[in-house]
Legacy VTK file of the C-alpha trace (Angstrom):
# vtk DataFile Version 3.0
C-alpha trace
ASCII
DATASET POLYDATA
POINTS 120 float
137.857 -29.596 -18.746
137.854 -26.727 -16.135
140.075 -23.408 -16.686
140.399 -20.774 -13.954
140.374 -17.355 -15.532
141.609 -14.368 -13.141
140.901 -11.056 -13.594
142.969 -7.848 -12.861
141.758 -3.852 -12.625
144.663 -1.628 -12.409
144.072 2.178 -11.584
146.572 4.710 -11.120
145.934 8.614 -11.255
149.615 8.990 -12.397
150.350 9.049 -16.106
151.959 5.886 -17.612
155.395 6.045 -19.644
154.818 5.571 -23.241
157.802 3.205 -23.890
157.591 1.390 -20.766
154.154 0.511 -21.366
155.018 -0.491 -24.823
157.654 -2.949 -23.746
155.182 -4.403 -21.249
152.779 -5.228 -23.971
155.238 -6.658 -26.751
155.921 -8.856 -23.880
152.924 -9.819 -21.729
152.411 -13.520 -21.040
150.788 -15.866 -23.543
148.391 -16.385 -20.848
146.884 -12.788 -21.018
144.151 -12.702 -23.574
142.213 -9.515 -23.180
143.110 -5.966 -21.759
140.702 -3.022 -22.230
140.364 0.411 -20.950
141.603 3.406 -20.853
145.649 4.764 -20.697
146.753 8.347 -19.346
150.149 9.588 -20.889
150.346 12.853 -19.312
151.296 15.306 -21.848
151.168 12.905 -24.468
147.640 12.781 -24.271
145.031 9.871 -23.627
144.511 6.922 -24.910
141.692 3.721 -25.072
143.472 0.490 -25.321
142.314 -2.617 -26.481
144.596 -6.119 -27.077
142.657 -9.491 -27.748
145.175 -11.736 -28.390
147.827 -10.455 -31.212
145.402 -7.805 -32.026
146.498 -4.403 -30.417
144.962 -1.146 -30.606
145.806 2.567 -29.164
143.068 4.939 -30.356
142.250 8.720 -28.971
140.491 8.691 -25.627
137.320 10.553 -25.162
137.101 10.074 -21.745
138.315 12.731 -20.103
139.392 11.153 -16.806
143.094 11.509 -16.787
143.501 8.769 -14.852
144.319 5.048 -16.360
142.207 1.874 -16.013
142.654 -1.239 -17.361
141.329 -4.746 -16.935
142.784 -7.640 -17.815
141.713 -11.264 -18.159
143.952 -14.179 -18.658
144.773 -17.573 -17.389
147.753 -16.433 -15.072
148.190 -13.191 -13.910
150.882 -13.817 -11.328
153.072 -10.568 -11.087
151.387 -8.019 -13.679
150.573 -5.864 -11.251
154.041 -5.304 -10.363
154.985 -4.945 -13.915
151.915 -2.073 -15.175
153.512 -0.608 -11.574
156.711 -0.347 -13.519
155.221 1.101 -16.417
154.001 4.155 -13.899
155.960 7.476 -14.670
155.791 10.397 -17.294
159.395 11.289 -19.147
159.512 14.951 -19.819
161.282 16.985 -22.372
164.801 16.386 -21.067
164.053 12.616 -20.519
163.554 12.216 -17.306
160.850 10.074 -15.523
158.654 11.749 -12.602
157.520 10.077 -9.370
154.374 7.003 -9.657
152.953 6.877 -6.271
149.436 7.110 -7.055
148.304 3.791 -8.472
146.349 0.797 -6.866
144.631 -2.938 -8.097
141.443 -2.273 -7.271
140.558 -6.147 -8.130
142.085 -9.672 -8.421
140.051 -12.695 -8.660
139.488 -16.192 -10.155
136.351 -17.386 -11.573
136.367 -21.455 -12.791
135.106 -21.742 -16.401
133.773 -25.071 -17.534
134.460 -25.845 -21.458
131.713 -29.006 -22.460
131.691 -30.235 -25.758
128.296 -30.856 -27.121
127.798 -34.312 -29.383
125.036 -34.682 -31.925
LINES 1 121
120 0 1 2 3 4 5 6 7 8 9 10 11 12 13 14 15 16 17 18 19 20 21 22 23 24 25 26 27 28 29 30 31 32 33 34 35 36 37 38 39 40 41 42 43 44 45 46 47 48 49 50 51 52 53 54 55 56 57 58 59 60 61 62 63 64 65 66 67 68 69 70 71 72 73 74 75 76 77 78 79 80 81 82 83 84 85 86 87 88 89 90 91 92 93 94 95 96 97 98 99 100 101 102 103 104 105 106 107 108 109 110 111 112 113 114 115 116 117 118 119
C-alpha cells in the first residue's frame, strides 16, 4: 500500500489571533497528523506548539523570533494554508483585530510513503 504524505511550512512575521487559531485546531482535518513549531501572539506572548494526533500542546517559547512557523504533515492538506491565513491578526484591548499582510508558505510538497508488512 502506497500513501502520499504532503507537507506544509507556514511563516508569517505577523502575530496570530489566539482564538482564531484555537478554532482552527479544534477543527483541523483528520488527515493532519503532526504540526510543530513555533506561534507568535503579539502581546500575548510566544508560544511552541506541538499536536500529534489528539495530543495538543502550547508551552512558553524560548525562541525569541517573533515571527510564527509551523510545519505540518498530513495526508491532505488541500486549503490549510488559506485557513492558518485566517488565523493571521492580533485583537487588542478594545477587541479589535489588526492588519495580516506579512505571511507566506514557504513549502508544499508530496513525498510517496510505502507501508510493507514483513511475514515471519
Amino acid at each position: 500500500m502506497h500513501a502520499a504524505y504532503q507537507s506544509i511550512v507556514f511563516e508569517s512575521d505577523e502575530p496570530m489571533h489566539p482564538e482564531w487559531l484555537k478554532a482552527f485546531l479544534d477543527s483541523r482535518p483528520k488527515g493532519v497528523f503532526r504540526i510543530k513549531g513555533y506561534v507568535h501572539f503579539g502581546w500575548h506572548g510566544d508560544r511552541e506548539l506541538q499536536v500529534v494526533g489528539g495530543f495538543l500542546r502550547f508551552r512558553p517559547s524560548r525562541s525569541g523570533g517573533r515571527r510564527t512557523s509551523l510545519v505540518m504533515i498530513g495526508l491532505d492538506m488541500s486549503g490549510l494554508e488559506e485557513q492558518l491565513v485566517g488565523c493571521v491578526g492580533e485583537g487588542d484591548e478594545r477587541g479589535h483585530v489588526r492588519g495580516a499582510l506579512a505571511h507566506r508558505v514557504v513549502t508544499h510538497y508530496s513525498t510517496a510513503v510505502e507501508f510493507c508488512s514483513v511475514s515471519s
